[in-house]
LUMZAPA-170739 format. One record per residue: residue number from 1; z, x, y of N, C-alpha, C in turn. Coordinates in Angstrom, 2 decimals. Layout:
! LUMZAPA-170739
{atom NUM; {Z; X; Y}; {Z; X; Y}; {Z; X; Y}}
...
! end
This chain:
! LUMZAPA-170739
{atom 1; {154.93; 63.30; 144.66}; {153.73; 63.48; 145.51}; {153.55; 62.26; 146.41}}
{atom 2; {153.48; 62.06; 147.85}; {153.34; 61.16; 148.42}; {151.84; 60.58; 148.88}}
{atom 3; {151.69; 60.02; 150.18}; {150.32; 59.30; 149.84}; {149.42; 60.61; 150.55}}
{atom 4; {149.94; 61.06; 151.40}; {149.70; 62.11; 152.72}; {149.23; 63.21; 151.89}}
{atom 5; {150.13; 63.84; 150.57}; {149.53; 65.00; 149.75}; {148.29; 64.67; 149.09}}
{atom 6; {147.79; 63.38; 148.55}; {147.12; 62.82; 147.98}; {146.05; 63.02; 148.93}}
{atom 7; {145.85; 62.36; 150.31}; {144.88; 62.67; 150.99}; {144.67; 64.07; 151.31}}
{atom 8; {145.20; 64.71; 151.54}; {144.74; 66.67; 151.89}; {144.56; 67.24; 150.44}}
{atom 9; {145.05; 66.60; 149.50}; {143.60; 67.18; 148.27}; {142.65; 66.65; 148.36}}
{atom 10; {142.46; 65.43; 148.50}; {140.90; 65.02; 148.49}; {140.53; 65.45; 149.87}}
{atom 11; {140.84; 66.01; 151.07}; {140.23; 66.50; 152.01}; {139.85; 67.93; 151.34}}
{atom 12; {141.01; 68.17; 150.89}; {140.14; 69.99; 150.19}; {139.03; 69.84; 149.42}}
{atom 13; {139.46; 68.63; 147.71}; {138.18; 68.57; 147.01}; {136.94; 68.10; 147.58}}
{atom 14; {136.90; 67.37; 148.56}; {135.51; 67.14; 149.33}; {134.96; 68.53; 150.26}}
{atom 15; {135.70; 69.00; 150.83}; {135.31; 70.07; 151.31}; {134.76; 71.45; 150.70}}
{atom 16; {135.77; 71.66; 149.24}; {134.93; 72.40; 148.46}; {133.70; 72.27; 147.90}}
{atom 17; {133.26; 70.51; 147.28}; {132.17; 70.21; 146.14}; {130.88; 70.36; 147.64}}
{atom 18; {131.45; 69.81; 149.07}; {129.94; 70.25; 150.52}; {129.82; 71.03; 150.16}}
{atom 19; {130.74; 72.66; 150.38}; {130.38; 73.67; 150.52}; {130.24; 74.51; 149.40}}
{atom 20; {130.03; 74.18; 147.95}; {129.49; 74.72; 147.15}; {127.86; 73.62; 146.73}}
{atom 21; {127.79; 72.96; 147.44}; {126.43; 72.06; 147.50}; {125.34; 72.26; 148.66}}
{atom 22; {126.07; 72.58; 149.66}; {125.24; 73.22; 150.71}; {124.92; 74.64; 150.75}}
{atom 23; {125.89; 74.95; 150.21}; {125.85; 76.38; 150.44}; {126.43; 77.03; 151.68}}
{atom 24; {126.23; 78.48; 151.80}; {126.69; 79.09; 153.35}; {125.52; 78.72; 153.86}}
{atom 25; {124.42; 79.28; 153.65}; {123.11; 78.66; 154.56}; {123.24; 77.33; 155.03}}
{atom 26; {123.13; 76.21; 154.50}; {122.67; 75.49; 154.64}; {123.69; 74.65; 155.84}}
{atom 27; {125.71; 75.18; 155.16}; {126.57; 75.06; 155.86}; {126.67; 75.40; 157.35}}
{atom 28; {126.06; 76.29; 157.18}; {126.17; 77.53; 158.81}; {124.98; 76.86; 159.67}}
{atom 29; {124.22; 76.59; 159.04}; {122.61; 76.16; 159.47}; {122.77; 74.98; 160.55}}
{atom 30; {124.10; 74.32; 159.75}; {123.79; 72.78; 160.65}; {124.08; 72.96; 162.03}}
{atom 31; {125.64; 73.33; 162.31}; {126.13; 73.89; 163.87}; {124.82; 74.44; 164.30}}
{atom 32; {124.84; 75.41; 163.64}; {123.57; 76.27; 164.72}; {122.11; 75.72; 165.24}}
{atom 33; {122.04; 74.90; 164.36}; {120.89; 74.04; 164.81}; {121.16; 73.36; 166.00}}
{atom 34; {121.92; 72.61; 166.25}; {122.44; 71.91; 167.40}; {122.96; 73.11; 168.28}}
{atom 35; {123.09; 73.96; 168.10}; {123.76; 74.76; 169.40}; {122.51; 75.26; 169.76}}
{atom 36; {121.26; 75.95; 168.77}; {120.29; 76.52; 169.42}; {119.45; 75.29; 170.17}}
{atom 37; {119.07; 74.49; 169.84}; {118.02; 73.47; 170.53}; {119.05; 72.76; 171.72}}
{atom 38; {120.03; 72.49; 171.70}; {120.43; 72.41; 173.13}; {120.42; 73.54; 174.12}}
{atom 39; {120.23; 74.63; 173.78}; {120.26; 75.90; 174.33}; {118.95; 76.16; 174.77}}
{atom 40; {118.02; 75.59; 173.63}; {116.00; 76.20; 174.37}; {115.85; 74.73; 175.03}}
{atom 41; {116.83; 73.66; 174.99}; {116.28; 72.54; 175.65}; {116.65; 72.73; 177.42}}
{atom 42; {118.32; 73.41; 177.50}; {118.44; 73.40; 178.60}; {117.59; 74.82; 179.85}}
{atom 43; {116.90; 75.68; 178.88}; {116.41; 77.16; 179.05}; {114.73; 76.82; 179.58}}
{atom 44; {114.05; 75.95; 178.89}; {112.80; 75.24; 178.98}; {112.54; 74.09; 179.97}}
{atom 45; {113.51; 73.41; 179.74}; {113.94; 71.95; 180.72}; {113.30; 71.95; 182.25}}
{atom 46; {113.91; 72.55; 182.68}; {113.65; 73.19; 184.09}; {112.63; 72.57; 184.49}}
{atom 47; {111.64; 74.15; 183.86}; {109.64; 74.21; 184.40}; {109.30; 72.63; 184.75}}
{atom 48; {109.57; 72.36; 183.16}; {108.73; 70.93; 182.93}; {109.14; 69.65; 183.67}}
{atom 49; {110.26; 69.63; 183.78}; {111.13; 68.79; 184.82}; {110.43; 68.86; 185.98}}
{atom 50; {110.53; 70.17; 187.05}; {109.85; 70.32; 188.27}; {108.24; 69.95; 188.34}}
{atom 51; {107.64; 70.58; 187.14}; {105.62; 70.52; 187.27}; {105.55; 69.16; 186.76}}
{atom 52; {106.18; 68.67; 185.78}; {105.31; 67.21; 185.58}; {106.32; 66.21; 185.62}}
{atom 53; {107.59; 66.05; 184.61}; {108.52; 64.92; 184.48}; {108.64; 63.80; 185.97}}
{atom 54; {109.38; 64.85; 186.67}; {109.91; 64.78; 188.28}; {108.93; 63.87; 188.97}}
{atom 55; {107.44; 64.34; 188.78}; {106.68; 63.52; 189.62}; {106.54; 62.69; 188.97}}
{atom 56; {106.13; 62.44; 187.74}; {105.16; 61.42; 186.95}; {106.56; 60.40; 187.72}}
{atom 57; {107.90; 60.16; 187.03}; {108.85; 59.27; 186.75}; {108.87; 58.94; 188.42}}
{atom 58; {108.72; 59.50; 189.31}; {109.14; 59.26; 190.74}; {108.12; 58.77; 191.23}}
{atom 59; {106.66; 58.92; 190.84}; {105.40; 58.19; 191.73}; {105.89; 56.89; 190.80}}
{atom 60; {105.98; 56.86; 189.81}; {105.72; 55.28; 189.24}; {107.00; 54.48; 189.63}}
{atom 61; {107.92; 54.92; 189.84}; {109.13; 54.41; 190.21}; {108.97; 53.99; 191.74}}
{atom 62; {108.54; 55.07; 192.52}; {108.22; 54.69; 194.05}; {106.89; 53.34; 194.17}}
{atom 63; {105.95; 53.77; 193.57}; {104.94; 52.52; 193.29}; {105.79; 51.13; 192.97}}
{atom 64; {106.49; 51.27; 192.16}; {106.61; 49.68; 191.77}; {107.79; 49.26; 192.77}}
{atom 65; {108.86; 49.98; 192.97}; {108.97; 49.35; 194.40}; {109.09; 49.12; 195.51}}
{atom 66; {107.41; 50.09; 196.04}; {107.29; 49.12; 197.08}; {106.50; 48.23; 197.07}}
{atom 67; {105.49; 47.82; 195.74}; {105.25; 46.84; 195.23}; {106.32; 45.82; 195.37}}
{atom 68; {107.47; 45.81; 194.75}; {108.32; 44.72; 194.58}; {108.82; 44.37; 196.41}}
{atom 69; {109.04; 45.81; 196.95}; {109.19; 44.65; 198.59}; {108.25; 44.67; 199.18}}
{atom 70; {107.19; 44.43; 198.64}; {106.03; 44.80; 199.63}; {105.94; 42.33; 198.97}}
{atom 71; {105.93; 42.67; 197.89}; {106.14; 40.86; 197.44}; {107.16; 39.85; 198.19}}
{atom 72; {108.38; 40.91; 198.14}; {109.52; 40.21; 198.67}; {109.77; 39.89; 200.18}}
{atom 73; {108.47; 40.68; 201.04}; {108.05; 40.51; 202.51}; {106.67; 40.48; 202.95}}
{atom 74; {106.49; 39.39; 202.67}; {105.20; 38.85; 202.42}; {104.38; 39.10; 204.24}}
{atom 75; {105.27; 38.91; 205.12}; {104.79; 39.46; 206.60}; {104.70; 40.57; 207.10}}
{atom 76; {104.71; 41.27; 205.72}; {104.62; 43.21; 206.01}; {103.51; 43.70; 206.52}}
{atom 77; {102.98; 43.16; 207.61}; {101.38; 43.53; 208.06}; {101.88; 44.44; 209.03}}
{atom 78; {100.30; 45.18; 209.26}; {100.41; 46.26; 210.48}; {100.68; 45.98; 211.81}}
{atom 79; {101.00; 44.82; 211.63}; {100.89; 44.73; 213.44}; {102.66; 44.54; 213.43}}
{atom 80; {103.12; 44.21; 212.74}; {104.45; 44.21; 212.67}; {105.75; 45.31; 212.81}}
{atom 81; {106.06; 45.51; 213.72}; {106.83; 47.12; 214.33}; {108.27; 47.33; 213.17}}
{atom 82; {108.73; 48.20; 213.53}; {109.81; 48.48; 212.68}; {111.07; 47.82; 213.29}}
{atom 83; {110.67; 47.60; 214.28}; {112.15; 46.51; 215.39}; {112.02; 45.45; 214.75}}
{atom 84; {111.26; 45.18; 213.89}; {111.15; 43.54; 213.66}; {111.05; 43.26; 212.05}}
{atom 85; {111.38; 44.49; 211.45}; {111.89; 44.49; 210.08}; {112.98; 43.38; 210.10}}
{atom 86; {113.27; 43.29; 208.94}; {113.89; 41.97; 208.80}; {115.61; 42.54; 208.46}}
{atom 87; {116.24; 41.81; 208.86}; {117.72; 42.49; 208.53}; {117.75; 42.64; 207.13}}
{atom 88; {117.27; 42.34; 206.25}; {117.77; 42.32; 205.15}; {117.02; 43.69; 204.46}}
{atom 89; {116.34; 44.24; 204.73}; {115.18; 44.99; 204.87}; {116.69; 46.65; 205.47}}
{atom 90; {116.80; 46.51; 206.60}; {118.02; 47.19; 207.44}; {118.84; 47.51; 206.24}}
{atom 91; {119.76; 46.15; 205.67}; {120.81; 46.29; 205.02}; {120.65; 46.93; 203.92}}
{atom 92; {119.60; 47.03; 203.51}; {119.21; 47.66; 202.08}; {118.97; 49.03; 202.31}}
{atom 93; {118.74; 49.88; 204.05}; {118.64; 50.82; 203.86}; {119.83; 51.19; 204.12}}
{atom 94; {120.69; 50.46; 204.75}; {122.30; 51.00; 204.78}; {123.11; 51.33; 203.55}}
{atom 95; {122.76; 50.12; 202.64}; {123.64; 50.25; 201.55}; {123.82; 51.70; 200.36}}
{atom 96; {122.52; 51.73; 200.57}; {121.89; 52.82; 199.82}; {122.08; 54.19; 200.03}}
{atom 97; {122.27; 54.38; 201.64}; {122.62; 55.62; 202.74}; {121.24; 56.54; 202.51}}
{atom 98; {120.25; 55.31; 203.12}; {118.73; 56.21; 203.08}; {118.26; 56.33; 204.71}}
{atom 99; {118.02; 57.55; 204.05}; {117.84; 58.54; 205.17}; {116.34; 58.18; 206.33}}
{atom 100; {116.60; 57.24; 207.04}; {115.34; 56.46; 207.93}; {115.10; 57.52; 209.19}}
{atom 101; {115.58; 58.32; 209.36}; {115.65; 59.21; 210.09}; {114.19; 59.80; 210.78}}
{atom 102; {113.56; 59.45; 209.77}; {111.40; 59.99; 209.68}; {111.14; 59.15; 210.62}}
{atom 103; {111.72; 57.54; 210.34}; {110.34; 56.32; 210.66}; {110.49; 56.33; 212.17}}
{atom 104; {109.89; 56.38; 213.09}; {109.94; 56.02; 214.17}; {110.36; 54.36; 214.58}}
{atom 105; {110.08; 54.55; 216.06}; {110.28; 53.11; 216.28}; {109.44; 52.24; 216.98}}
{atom 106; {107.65; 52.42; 216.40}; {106.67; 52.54; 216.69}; {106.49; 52.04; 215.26}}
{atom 107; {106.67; 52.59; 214.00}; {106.44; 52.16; 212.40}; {106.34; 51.07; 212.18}}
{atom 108; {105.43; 51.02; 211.38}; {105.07; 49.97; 211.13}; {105.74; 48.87; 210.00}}
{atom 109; {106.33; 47.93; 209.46}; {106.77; 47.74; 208.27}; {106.53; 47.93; 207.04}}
{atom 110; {105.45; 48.27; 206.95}; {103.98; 49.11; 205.40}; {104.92; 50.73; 205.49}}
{atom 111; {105.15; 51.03; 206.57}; {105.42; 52.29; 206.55}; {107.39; 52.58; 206.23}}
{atom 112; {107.92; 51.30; 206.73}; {109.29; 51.23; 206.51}; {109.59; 51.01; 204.93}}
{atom 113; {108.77; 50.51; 204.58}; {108.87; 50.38; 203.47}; {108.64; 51.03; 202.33}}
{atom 114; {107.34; 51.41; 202.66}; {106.97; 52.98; 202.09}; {108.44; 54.22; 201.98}}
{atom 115; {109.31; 54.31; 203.53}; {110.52; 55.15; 203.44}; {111.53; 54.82; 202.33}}
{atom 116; {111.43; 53.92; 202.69}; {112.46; 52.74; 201.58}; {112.44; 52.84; 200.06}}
{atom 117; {111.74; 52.82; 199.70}; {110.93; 52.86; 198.28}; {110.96; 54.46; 197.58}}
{atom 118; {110.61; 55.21; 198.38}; {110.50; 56.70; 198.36}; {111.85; 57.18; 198.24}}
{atom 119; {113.18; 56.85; 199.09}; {114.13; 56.92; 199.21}; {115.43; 56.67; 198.23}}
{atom 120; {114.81; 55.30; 197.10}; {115.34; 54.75; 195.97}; {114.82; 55.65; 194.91}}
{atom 121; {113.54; 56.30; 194.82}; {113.05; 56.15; 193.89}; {113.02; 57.54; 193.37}}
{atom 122; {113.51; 58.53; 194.34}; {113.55; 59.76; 194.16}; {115.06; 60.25; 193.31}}
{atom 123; {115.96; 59.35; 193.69}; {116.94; 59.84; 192.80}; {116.86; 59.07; 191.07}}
{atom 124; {116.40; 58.06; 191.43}; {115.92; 57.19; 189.69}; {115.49; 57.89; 188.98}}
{atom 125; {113.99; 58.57; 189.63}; {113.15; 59.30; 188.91}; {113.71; 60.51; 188.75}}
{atom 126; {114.34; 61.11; 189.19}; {115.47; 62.82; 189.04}; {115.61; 62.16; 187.80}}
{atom 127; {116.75; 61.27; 187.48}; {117.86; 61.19; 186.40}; {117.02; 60.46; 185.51}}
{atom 128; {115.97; 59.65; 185.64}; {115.37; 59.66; 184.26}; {114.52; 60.52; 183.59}}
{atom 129; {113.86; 61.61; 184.75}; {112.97; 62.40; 184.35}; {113.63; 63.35; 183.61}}
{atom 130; {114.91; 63.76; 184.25}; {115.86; 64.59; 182.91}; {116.14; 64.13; 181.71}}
{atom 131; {116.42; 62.96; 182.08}; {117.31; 62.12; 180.30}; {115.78; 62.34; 179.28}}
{atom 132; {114.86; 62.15; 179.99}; {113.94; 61.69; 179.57}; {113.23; 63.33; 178.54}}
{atom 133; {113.29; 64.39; 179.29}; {112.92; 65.76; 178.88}; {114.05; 66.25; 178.22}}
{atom 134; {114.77; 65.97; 178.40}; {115.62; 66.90; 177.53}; {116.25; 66.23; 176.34}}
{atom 135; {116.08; 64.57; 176.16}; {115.91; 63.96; 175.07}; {114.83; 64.47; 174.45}}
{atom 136; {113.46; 64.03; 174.65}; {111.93; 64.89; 174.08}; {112.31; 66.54; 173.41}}
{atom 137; {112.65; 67.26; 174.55}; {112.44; 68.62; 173.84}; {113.63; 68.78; 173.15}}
{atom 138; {115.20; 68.20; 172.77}; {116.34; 68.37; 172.25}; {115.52; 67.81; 170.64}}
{atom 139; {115.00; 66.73; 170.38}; {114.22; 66.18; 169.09}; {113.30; 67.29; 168.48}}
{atom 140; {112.43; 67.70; 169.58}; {111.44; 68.63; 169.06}; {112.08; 69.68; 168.26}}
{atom 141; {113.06; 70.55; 169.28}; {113.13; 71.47; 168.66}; {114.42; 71.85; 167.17}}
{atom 142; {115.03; 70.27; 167.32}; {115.80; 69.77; 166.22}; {114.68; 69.79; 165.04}}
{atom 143; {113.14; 69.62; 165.23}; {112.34; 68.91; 163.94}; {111.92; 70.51; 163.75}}
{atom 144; {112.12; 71.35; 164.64}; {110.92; 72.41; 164.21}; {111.99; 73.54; 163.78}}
{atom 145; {113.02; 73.46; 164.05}; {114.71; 74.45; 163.28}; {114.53; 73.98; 162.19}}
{atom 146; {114.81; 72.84; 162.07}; {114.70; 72.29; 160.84}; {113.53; 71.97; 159.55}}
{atom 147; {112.40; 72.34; 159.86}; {111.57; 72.83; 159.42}; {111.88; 74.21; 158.72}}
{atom 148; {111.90; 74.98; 159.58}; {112.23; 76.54; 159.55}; {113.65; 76.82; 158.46}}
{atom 149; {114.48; 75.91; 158.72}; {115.66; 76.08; 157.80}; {115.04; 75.92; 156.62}}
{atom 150; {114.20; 74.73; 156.50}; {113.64; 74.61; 154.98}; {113.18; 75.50; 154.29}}
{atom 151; {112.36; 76.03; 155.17}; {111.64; 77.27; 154.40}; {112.12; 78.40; 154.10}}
{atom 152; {113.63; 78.42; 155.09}; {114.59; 79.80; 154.58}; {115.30; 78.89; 153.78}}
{atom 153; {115.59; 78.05; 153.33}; {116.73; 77.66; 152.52}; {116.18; 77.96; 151.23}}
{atom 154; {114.53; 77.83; 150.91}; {114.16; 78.18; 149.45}; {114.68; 79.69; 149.12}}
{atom 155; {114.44; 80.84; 150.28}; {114.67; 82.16; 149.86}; {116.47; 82.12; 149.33}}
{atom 156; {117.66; 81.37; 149.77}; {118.52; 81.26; 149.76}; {119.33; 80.74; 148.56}}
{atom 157; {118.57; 80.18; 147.71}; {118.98; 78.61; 146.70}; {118.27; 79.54; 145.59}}
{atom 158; {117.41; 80.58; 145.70}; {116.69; 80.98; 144.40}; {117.48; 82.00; 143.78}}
{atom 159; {117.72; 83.12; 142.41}; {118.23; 84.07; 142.38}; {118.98; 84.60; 142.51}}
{atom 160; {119.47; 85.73; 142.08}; {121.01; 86.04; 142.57}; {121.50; 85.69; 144.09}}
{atom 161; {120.95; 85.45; 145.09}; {121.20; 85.16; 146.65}; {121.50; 83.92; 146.74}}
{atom 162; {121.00; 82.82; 145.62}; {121.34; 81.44; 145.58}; {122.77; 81.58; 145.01}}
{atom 163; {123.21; 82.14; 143.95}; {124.91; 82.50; 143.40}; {125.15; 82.72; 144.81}}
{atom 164; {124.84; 83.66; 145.16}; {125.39; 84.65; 146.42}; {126.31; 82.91; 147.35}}
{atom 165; {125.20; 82.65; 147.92}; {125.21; 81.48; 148.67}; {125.71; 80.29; 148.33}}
{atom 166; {126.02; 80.03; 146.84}; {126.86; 78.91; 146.75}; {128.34; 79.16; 146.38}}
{atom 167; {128.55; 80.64; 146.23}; {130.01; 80.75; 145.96}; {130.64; 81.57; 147.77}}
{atom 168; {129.71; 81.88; 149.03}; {130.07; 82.11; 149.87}; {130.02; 80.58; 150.54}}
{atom 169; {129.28; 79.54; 150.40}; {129.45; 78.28; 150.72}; {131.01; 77.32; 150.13}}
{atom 170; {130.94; 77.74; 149.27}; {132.42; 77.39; 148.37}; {133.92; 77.76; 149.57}}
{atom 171; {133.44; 79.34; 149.52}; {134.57; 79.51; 150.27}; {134.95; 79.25; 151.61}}
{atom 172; {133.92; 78.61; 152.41}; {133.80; 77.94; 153.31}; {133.91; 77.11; 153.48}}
{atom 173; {133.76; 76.12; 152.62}; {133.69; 74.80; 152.28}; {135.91; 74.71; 152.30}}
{atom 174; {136.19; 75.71; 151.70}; {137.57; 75.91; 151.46}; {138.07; 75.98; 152.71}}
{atom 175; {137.75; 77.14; 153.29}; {138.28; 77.14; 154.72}; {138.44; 75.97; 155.66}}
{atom 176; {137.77; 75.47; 155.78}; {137.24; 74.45; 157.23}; {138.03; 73.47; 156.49}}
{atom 177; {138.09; 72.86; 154.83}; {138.60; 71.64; 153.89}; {140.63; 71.94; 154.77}}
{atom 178; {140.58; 73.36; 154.52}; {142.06; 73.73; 154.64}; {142.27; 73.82; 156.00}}
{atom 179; {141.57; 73.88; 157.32}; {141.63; 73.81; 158.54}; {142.01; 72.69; 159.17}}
{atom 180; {141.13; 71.43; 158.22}; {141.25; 70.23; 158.73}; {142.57; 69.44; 157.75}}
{atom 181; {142.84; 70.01; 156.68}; {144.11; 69.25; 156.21}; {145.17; 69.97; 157.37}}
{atom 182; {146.06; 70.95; 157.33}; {146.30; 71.52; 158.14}; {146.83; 70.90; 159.50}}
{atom 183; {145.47; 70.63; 160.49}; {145.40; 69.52; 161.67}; {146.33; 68.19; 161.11}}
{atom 184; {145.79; 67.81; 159.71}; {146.30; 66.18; 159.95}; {147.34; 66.20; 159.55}}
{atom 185; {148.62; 67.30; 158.88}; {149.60; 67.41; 158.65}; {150.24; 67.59; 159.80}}
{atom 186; {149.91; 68.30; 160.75}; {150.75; 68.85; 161.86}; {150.72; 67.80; 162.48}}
{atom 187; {149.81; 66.38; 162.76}; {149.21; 65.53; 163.75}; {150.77; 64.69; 163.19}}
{atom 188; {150.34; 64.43; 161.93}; {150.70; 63.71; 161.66}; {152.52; 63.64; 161.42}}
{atom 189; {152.78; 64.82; 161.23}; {154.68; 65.66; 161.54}; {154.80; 65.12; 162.64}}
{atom 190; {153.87; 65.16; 163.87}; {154.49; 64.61; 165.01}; {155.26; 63.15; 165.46}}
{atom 191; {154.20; 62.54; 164.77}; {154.87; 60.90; 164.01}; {155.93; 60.52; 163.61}}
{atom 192; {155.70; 61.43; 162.42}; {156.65; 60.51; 161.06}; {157.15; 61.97; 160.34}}
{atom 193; {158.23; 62.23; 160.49}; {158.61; 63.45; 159.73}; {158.85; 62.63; 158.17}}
{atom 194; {159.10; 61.39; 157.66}; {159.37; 61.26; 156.23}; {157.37; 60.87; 155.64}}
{atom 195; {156.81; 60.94; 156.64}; {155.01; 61.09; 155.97}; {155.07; 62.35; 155.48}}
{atom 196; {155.70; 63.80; 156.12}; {155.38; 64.93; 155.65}; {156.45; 65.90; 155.04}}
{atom 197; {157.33; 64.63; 153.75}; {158.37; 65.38; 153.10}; {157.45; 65.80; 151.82}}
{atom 198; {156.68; 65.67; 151.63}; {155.47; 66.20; 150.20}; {155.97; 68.03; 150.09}}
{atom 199; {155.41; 68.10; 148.83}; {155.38; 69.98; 149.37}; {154.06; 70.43; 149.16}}
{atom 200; {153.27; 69.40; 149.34}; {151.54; 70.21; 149.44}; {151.15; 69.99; 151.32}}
{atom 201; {151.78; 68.54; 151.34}; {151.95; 68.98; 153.06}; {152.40; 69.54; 153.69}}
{atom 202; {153.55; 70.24; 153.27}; {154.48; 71.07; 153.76}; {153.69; 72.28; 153.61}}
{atom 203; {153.33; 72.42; 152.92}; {152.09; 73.82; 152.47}; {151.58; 73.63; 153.87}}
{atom 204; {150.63; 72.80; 154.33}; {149.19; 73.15; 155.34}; {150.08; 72.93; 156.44}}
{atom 205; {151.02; 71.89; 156.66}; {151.74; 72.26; 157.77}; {152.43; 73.24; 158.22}}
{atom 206; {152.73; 74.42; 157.01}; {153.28; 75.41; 157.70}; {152.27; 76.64; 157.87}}
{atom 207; {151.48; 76.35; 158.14}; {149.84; 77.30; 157.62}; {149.39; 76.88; 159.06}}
{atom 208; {149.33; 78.39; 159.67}; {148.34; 78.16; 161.34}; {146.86; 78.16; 161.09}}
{atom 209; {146.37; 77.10; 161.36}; {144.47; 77.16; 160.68}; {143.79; 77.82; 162.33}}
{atom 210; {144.42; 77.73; 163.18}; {144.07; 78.74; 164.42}; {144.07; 80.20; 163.91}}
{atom 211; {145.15; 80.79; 162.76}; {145.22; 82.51; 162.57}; {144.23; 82.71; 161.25}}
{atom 212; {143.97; 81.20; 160.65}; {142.90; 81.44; 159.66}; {141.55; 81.78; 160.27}}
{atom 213; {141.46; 80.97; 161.19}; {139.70; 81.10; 161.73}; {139.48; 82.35; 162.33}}
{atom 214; {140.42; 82.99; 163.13}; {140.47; 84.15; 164.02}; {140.34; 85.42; 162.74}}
{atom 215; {140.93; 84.93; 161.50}; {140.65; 86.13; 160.53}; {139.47; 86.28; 160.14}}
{atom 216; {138.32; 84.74; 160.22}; {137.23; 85.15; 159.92}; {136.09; 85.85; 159.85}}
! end
């Protein structure tokens, strides 16, 4: 027996003692949890993004800076035209590729700046107002599945349906244990053909865990 057979039993025996400890419920439960709440996060996301996220993150983002160049150009008064913005003021709207196209050439620097600010702050606030909602509602609805699992997992764990469920968890636990030995035999044949002279590796390596799952 080499070291390689040694590890794909203990990948099986760990995989069996999960899935006769979790059960099928509890097994099946986890994927699906994560597939459904990314699913009502990206389905919900939207609304809330457009009516509140979007603005809240973009007024406060636009506020602070044109606060910050409104500090950093301390001669930003009204009487001051937009010809007489300061180059550095220019370069910052070049760099950026903001769209000055609005301000006249009559504007005032309060008002160039105002473009300026508005211009940065609208794409900031996009990408945090998303990270930001769909982090929030991806948690929520992780706490409230999971809630809900709890309370089906008691109907599941009690009575003949609890047998039911820990010897259909078992065999699952088997499957996926034998899917993933399987993978690391074949990974690992690619390597080192004297890693996979064993004959328990030779077992999962000659075993398609692609025609196992498709039988499921």
């Amino acid at each position: 027996m080499t070291v390689l057979d040694i590890i794909l039993l203990v990948i099986m025996l760990i995989g069996l003692l999960l899935g006769f400890k979790r059960g099928f419920f509890g097994s099946i439960t986890k994927p699906l949890k994560l597939v459904a709440s990314a699913c009502l996060t990206i389905v919900i996301s939207s609304p809330i993004i457009n009516a509140w996220t979007r603005p809240f993150f973009v007024g406060k983002i636009d506020s602070w800076i044109y606060k910050s160049l409104v500090e950093a150009c301390p001669d930003s008064t009204g009487e001051v035209s937009a010809e007489a913005v300061s180059s550095v003021l220019k370069f910052l709207a070049e760099i950026f590729k903001l769209d000055m196209s609005s301000v006249g050439s009559e504007a005032t620097t309060e008002e160039v700046l105002s473009v300026i600010s508005k211009e940065m702050a609208t794409p900031v606030g996009n990408l945090i107002a998303v990270v930001v909602t769909y982090l929030v509602l991806f948690i929520v609805f992780m706490l409230v599945l999971s809630l809900l699992i709890k309370l089906l997992d008691a109907v599941f764990t009690t009575g003949i349906l609890g047998k039911i469920n820990k010897f259909l968890g078992l065999l699952l636990g088997a499957v996926i244990s034998m899917v993933i030995a399987c993978i690391v035999a074949n990974i690992v044949g690619v390597f080192s053909q004297d890693a996979v002279s064993g004959a328990i590796t030779q077992f999962f390596k000659n075993i398609n865990p692609f025609a196992i799952v498709m039988k499921l």
